[in-house]
Structure formats: C-alpha cells, structure tokens
N, C-alpha and C positions, 0 to 999 in steps of 0.2 A: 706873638707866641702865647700861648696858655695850655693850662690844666686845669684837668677835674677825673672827677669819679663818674663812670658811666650811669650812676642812678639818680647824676643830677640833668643828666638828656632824658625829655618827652619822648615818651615812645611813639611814635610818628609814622603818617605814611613817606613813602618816600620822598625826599630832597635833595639838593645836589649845596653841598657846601661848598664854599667858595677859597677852602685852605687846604691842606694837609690836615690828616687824620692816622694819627697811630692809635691803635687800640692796642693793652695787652690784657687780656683776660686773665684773671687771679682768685678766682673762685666760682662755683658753680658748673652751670653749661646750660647753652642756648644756641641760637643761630641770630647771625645778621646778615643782612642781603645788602648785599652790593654788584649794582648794575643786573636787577635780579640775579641775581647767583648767588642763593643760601649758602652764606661761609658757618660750617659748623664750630662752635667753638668749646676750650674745656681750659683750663687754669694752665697757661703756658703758650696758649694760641695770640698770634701776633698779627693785624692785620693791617694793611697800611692804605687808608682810603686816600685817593688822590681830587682834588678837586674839579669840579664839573661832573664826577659820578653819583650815581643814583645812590643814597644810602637810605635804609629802613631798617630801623631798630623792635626788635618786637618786644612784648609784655613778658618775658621769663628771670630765671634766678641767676642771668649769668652776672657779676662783677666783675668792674673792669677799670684800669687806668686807660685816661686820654692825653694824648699831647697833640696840640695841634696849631701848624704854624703856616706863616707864607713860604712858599717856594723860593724868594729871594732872599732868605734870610740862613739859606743851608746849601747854597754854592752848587757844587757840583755830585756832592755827596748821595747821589740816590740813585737809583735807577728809574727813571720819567716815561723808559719808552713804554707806549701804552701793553704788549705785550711783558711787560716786567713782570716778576712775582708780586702777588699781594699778599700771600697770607703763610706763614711761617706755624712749624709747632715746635715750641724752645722746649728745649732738655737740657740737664747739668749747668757747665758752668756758660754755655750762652744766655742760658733764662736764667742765672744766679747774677751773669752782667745787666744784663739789658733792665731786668727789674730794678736792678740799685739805680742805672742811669734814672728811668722814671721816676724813681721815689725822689734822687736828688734834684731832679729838675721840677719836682712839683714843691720842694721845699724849697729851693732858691726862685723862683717865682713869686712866690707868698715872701719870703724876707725881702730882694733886694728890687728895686721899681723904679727907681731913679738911678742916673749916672752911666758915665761911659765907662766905667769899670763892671759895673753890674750888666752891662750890655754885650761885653765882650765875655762875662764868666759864661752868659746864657747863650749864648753863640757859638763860644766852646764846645757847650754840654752838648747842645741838639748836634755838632759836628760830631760829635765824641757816639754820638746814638746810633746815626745814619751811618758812621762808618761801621760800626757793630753790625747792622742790619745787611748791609751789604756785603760782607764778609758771611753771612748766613747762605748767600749761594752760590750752593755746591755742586749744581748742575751744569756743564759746560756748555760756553752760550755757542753760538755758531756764529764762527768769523769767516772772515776773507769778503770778497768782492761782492758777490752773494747777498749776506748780511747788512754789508754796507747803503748797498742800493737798496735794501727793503727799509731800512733803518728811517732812507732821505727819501722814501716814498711816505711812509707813515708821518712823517714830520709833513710834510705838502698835505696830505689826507686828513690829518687833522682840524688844517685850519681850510681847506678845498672842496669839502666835500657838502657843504649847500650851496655852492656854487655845480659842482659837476660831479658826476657819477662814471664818464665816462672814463676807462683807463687809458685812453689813447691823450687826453687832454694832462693825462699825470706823465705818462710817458715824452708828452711833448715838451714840459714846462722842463723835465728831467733832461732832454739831449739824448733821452735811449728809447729802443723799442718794446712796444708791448711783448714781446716774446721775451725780453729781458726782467720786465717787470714779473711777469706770470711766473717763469723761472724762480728768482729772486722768493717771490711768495710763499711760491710751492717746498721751497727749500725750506722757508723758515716757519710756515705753517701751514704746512701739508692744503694750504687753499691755494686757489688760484686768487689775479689780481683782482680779476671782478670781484669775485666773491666775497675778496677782504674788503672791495669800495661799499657792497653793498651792507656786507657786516655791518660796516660802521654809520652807513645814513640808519639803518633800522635801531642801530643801539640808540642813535640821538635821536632819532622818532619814537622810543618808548621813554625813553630819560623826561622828553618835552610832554607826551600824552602824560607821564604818571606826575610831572614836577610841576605843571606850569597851569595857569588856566587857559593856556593856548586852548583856541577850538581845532579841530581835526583839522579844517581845512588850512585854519593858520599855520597847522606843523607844517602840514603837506607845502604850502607856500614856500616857507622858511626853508625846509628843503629840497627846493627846486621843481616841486611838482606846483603845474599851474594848477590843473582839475582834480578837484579832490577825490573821483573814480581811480584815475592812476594811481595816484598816495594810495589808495586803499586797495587797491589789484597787489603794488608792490608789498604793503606792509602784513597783507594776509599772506603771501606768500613766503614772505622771511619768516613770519612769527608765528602763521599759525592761525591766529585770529585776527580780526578788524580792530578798529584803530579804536570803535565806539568799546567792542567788550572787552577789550586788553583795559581799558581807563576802567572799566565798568568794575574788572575783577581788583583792579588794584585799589581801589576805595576814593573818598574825598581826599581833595588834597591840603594839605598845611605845611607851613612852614616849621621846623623843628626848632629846639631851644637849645644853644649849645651856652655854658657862660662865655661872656663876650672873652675874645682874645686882647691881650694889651699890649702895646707896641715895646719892642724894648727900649729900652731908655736909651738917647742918644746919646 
C-alpha cells in the first residue's frame, strides 16, 4: 500500500501498473486516460484504475491524492468486474468522507511502518475506503441468471482470450450454448458475445502496442494471430487504424514513476 501527491508521477506515455490506483482529484482540472478513454476531471472526481490498465497521465494543472494498493490486501471490498465503474464525481458529504479517508491514510502511512498493529490500522482504513466507494453506486446492476452467466464468461475472457477468440470454445468450457452466451451479453451490454471477445483481444492489443516494446507481430502472436496480416486485418477493423499508426500516434514508450508502494508491516 502507499500514497502520494499526483505531482510527484511523471507524466508519461501510457503504462499499465501492476496495483490498484485511486485517484481523487482536489484541485484544478485536467483529463487522464485510462484504457484510452479521456476521464475528465475537476476537484471531487474519483477514479479508480485497476491493474493491467493502460494509464497516461498528461502535463496540466489538475492535483490530486493517490492511494494505491494490491488487490489482496482489500478482500472482497470492490467491485473487480471489468465492466465495473471507474470514475465517480463526489458531492457533499460522500467527498467530505472519502477525502478525510485519504488524508488519514496518507497520514498513517508516513507515521506507522512497522508492526502488526500498524498493519491491521491500514487494512482497516483502505476496507473503511472501498466500502465508501462502493456504496457510491447507485445505479441498479442487473441480476438474475442473465448476469450471472455473463459475470462467469468475463471471468474465463479474461484470462482465455490469447488463447481463443472463439465463443463457442467459452461456451464450451461453460456447459452452455452460444445462444445463451450471446443473450447473457446482449442483456448486459447491449453487445453480442463475439463482440465482447473481440472488444477485449483489441483492448489488450493496444494496452501491448502502446505499453510494451512488443513488435506488431509479437502482439499479434501473443494473441493468437500466427501471420501478422490477420493481427492487422483484425486490429484495423476494431480500432480503426493499423497496429504501426495506432503505436505511432500514441508516442514512445516509458515506463512511469509512481513512489514505490511499501508493504504493510506484518
């Protein structure tokens, strides 16, 4: 777990961090992109980058608190599914909570660094945060059967999909049919199942072109395409552009500077 002030991150082309990120923005206004998708932000904006996403910070006057932790150090408390909210705009007394949580969890970081007392206050807090944050939505999620299955599809898609593209191959590993899948989808984001497989190889074929110094063809490998014509049939077609001027627009690549997180004290 750790903190800091957003003006002590390099502004950077994109990287994909390998923890949890909460930002809360507290002065100014700017944009940060995440998984390219320019998040606007203004003193009250709340974003919550998950790890293995694309983040690029730009050069403007936004300020901001960070807390950024591992995944296993906050249970159950969040909402994981990739389709979750990210980005929040706090009013009253939710941004009157959530700010004090930051402020105290960057003050108890800096005092307490050893002990298993110290361990468990900071474990507390980020519980005490997440569940703040998750109590922020107030849009009704979509349950029943439905849900369910697109839920235990995304969870296989996750970790399935440079291996296969196919939905018949997700559907298999599932015990149900692609007509169940597609449904399921379509209920919970108006896509079909293809559509959500192919969403997600092109999101991790620009994350890899804009993060990595993978070469085109190495993406295209990595995710399943043997000939790098295919990779580039497929990826002009999701995105729009070729795999050479999607890397081209988004600049050289570097890795960002966060200060190092420190473990909590056992």
């Amino acid at each position: 777990m750790g903190t800091c002030a957003l003006r002590e991150i390099r502004p950077m082309p994109p990287w994909r961090p390998p923890f949890h990120a909460l930002v809360l923005a507290t002065a100014g206004h700017g944009t940060m992109e995440v998984d390219f998708d320019p998040k606007v932000c203004r003193p009250g904006t709340l974003l919550w980058v998950r790890p293995g996403q694309a983040l690029r910070l730009g050069s403007n006057g936004l300020a901001a608190s960070v807390v950024t932790f591992d995944g296993r150090l906050a249970g159950d408390h969040w909402p994981d599914q990739p389709e979750s909210p990210s980005r929040w705009q706090l009013e009253g007394e939710d941004e009157d909570a959530v700010i004090s949580e930051f402020a105290q969890l960057a003050v108890d970081c800096e005092r307490h660094r050893s002990g298993p007392l110290a361990a468990d206050l900071l474990r507390h807090q980020l519980t005490v945060l997440l569940l703040r944050i998750a109590l922020l939505t107030r849009s009704p999620a979509v349950h029943g059967a439905e849900a369910r299955t697109f839920a235990r599809f995304r969870r296989r898609l996750e970790s399935g999909h440079p291996r296969s593209r196919r939905v018949e191959d997700y559907a298999e590993e599932m015990g149900c049919s692609v007509r169940t899948l597609t449904r399921a989808s379509l209920t919970v984001t108006g896509r079909t199942a293809k559509q959500v497989v192919d969403d997600r190889v092109a999101l991790e074929a620009r994350r890899l072109l804009a993060c990595t110094p993978m070469s085109v063809a190495e993406v295209g490998r990595h995710l399943g395409f043997p000939e790098p014509t295919n990779f580039g049939r497929f990826f002009h077609r999701e995105v729009g552009r070729s795999p050479g001027q999607f890397r081209a627009d988004i600049g050289l690549n570097h890795h960002g500077v966060v200060p190092e997180q420190r473990r909590p004290p056992d």
